[in-house]
Each structure stands twice: as structure tokens, then as C-alpha cells.
N, C-alpha and C positions, 0 to 999 in steps of 0.2 A: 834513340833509346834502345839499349840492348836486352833480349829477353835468354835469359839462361833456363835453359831447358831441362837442365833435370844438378836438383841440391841436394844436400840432407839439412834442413837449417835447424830442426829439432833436433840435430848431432853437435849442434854449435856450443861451446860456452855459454854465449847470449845471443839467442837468435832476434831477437827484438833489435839488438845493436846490430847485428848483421845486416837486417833488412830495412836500417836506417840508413848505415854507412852504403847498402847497393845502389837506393835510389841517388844519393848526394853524387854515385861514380855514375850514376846514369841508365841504373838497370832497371826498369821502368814493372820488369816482367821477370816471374819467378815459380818453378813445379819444384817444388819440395815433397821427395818418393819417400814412398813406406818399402823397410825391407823386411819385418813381419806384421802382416796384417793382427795376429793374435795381440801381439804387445802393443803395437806402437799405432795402428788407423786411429782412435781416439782423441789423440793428441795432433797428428798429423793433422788431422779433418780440423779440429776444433782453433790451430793453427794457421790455417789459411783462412778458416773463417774471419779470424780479429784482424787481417790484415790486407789491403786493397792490392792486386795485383799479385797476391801468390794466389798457385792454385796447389791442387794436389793429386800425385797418384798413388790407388791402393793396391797393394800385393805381397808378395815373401818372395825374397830375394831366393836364387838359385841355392845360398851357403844353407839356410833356414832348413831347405825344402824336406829332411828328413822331421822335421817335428810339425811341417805345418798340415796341419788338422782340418783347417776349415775349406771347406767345400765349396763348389762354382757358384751355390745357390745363393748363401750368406755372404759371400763378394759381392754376388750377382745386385743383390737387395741395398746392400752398402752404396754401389758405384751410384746404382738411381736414384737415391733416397738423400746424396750431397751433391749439392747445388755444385759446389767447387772442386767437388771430385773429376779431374778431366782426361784421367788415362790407367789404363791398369797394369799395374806391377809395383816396384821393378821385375820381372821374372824373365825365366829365358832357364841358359846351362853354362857350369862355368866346370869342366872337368880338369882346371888347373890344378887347384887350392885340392879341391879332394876333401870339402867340408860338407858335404852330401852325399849317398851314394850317386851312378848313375839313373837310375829306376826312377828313385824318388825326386831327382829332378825333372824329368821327363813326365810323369804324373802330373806333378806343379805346374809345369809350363803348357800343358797341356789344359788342364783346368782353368788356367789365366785366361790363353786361345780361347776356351768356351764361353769363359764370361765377356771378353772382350768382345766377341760377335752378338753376343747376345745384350749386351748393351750398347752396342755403338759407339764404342769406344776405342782408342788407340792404344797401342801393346808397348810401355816402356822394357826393351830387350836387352837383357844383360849375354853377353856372350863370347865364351874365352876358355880355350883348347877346344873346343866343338863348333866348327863349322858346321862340317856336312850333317850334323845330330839336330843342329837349330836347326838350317834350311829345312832336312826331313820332315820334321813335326811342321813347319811354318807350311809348306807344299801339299801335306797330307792331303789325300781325298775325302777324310772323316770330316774336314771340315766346310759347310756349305760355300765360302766364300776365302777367298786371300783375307786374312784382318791386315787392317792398316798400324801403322808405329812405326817407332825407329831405333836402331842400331845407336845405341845408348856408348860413349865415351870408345868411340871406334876403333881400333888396334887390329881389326883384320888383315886379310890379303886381299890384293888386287881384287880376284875373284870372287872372294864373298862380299864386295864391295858391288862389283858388277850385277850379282845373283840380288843382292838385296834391292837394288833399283827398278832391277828386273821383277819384284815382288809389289812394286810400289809404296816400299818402305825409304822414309831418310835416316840419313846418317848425319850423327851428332858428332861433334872432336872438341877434344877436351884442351887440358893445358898441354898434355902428354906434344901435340904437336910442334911445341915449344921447346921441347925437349932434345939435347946435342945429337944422341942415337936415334931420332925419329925421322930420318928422313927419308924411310918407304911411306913411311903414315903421309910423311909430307907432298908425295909423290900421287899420293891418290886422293887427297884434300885438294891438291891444284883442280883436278879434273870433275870431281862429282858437281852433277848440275845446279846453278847458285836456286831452283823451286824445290832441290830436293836439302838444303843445309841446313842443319843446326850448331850450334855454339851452347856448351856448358861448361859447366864448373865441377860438379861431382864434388864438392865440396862436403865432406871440410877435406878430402883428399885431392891428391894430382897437382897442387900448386903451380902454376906456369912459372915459367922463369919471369922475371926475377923473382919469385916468393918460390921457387922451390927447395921444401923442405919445411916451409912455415906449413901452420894449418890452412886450408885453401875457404876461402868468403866468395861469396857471389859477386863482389866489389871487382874483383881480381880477375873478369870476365875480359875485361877490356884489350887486357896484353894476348889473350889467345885469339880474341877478334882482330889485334892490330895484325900479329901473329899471319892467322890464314889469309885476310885482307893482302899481304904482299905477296903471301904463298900466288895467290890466284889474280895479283896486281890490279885490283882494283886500291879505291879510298875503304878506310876504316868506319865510313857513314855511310856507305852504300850497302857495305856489309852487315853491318848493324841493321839497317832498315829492311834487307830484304829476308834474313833473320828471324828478324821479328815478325814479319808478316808470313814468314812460313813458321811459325809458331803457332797462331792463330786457324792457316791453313789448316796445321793436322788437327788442333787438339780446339775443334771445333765449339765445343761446349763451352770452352773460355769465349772463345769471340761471343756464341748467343748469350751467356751470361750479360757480358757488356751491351748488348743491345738491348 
């Protein structure tokens, strides 16, 4: 059973139908992210709540970070106060788009890091044209400990691939892997260790081939799993399974949830 590690299923048309058609393809496990906590945590939370196997994480996406207002404490109080809450973000820097300044990301992302340490929680990391700006903040002295998370729908280099394992962060790949022009991505999916892997959707975006260009479902996890499975030649159920149990690994609060 495949767990996709990070959705938008409240972005979907019918996310009720989505999370019908995931389980019938097999995806037994499902974190559907908030990318502003001000609008959207209410629906997110109340969302995972009505449904068996999603969880959720809260935060404001890097694009937001100029209008997001709420503070470490009000995150802080949110992540402990939902049972199903099991990681904070998405946050991070994305100095591609240039729909934040750099500051007010860097604030954001920083604030997320506080609340993540401070609840024991894992840091879903959005991260794209800024390397060495994550790493830096991720590294910082200010903060008591390395926080744990992962490298969210990966497109890195070699090297921040390396830096980030070196952090004791995993790396999640998307359909993008799937993809004709991806075969650096494909290049460093071979080699990341099978305790540090994730597999997502990033849905309703990134559609793997064959669906790319449709809107992307959780269902559609399968062809990026079969996907990295040959990248790194193993079976498509090994991959699945060990997957999934490093889903559980990071984002701990789901496994106690279920026990």
C-alpha cells in the first residue's frame, strides 16, 4: 500500500472522490499540506479529521509569506491541539517565482523551524532557486537542535541532496521523475538511501507521465513509484512498502495516532 507524502486534496475538484479512487489504486496513506495557514488550516484539519488515513500538515507556503501574519505561538498551539496534525508547513524559500520578497520568507521559514522544534514535529520543506539560503537557516546556531522533515517534491543538485541527508532530512520525488528532461533528478533518486525515501504526488500538480498535463490525484502515485522502483531496480512492492514505513518513521505522530 502506497503512502503519498505530501497532496493538496482540498485543491481538488472533489477531494472525497479523490480519496476514494487513492485507496481502490492502493494508497492506503495520505498528508494533505496547508499552503496558508490563515485561510485554509480549518478546512485542512477538519478534512483529515472525516477521513481514515489522511493526516495533515500546517503552515504558509514560501509564495504567502509576504501576507502571513500569524506567529510561532498560534502555529505552535494549532499543531498540538490536532490529533492529526503530523508536520509543519509547507514552508521553506522558493526565490524562483519571486511571489514573496526574500526577507519575508526567510522570517516564515524561520518561524515554521521554531514551531517545528518546539513541537516535535517534522518540517514539510518547500525549496527552489535557494539552496545554500535553506541550508543556512536549516544549519543555523539559533536553533537548539537540527529539526527533522523532508525535502518536499526534490529538483535539487547532487549536493543539496547530499547536505540534506547530511541533516538527517529525507527526500521525497515526485512525478517530475517521470519526466523526459529529468534525468539528473533521475540520477540522484538511483542512489538516496531506500531509510531516507519518499514518494508524492503534490497533487493536483506535477502529473507523472502518462497523466502529464491532466490534473494530478493521489491515485496517480503508482507510475512514480513504478517509476523510481526501476530507477533503483528493485520491485514496485518493495518500494511501496519501505515507503511507507519511512512515512510513519518521520512523521511519527501518525504511527502513535494508530497505536
Amino acid at each position: 500500500m502506497y503512502a503519498d507524502s505530501h497532496c493538496h486534496l482540498t485543491m481538488l475538484d472533489n477531494p472525497d472522490a479523490a480519496v476514494r479512487q487513492a485507496r481502490e489504486a492502493g494508497v492506503s496513506t495520505m498528508l494533505t499540506i496547508c499552503t496558508n495557514f490563515t485561510e485554509e488550516a480549518d478546512d485542512i484539519v477538519d478534512f483529515s479529521v472525516a477521513h481514515e488515513g489522511v493526516w495533515c500538515a500546517l503552515g504558509t507556503h514560501p509564495h504567502a509569506a509576504d501576507t502571513d501574519c500569524t506567529d510561532s505561538g498560534t502555529l505552535l498551539q494549532r499543531l498540538l491541539s490536532t490529533p492529526k496534525a503530523v508536520a509543519v508547513g509547507e514552508t521553506g524559500l522558493d526565490f524562483y517565482y519571486k511571489n514573496s520578497n526574500k526577507e519575508s520568507q526567510k522570517i516564515s521559514f524561520a518561524k515554521h523551524i521554531e514551531a517545528s522544534l518546539k513541537a516535535s514535529l517534522p518540517l514539510v520543506i518547500h525549496s527552489r532557486a535557494a539552496e545554500e539560503d535553506t541550508l543556512s537557516l536549516l544549519q543555523s546556531d539559533t536553533w537548539r537542535d537540527t529539526p527533522r522533515g523532508v525535502m518536499h517534491c526534490f529538483t535539487g543538485s547532487a549536493d543539496l541532496a547530499r547536505a540534506t541527508l547530511d541533516l538527517g532530512l529525507y527526500i521525497a520525488f515526485s512525478g517530475i521523475i517521470t519526466f523526459k528532461n529529468a534525468q539528473a533528478l533521475r540520477d540522484i533518486a538511483a542512489w538516496v538511501p531506500e531509510d531516507r525515501l519518499l514518494i508524492e504526488t503534490d497533487s493536483p500538480y506535477l502529473a507523472p507521465v502518462p497523466h502529464r498535463g491532466e490534473r494530478n490525484e493521489p491515485a496517480f502515485i503508482r507510475h512514480t513509484a513504478q517509476c523510481l522502483a526501476d530507477i533503483r531496480g528493485e520491485s514496485v512492492e518493495a518500494l511501496a512498502q519501505a515507503t511507507r514505513a519511512n512515512f510513519f518513521a518521520l512523521f511519527t505522530k501518525a504511527r502513535d495516532y494508530l497505536s
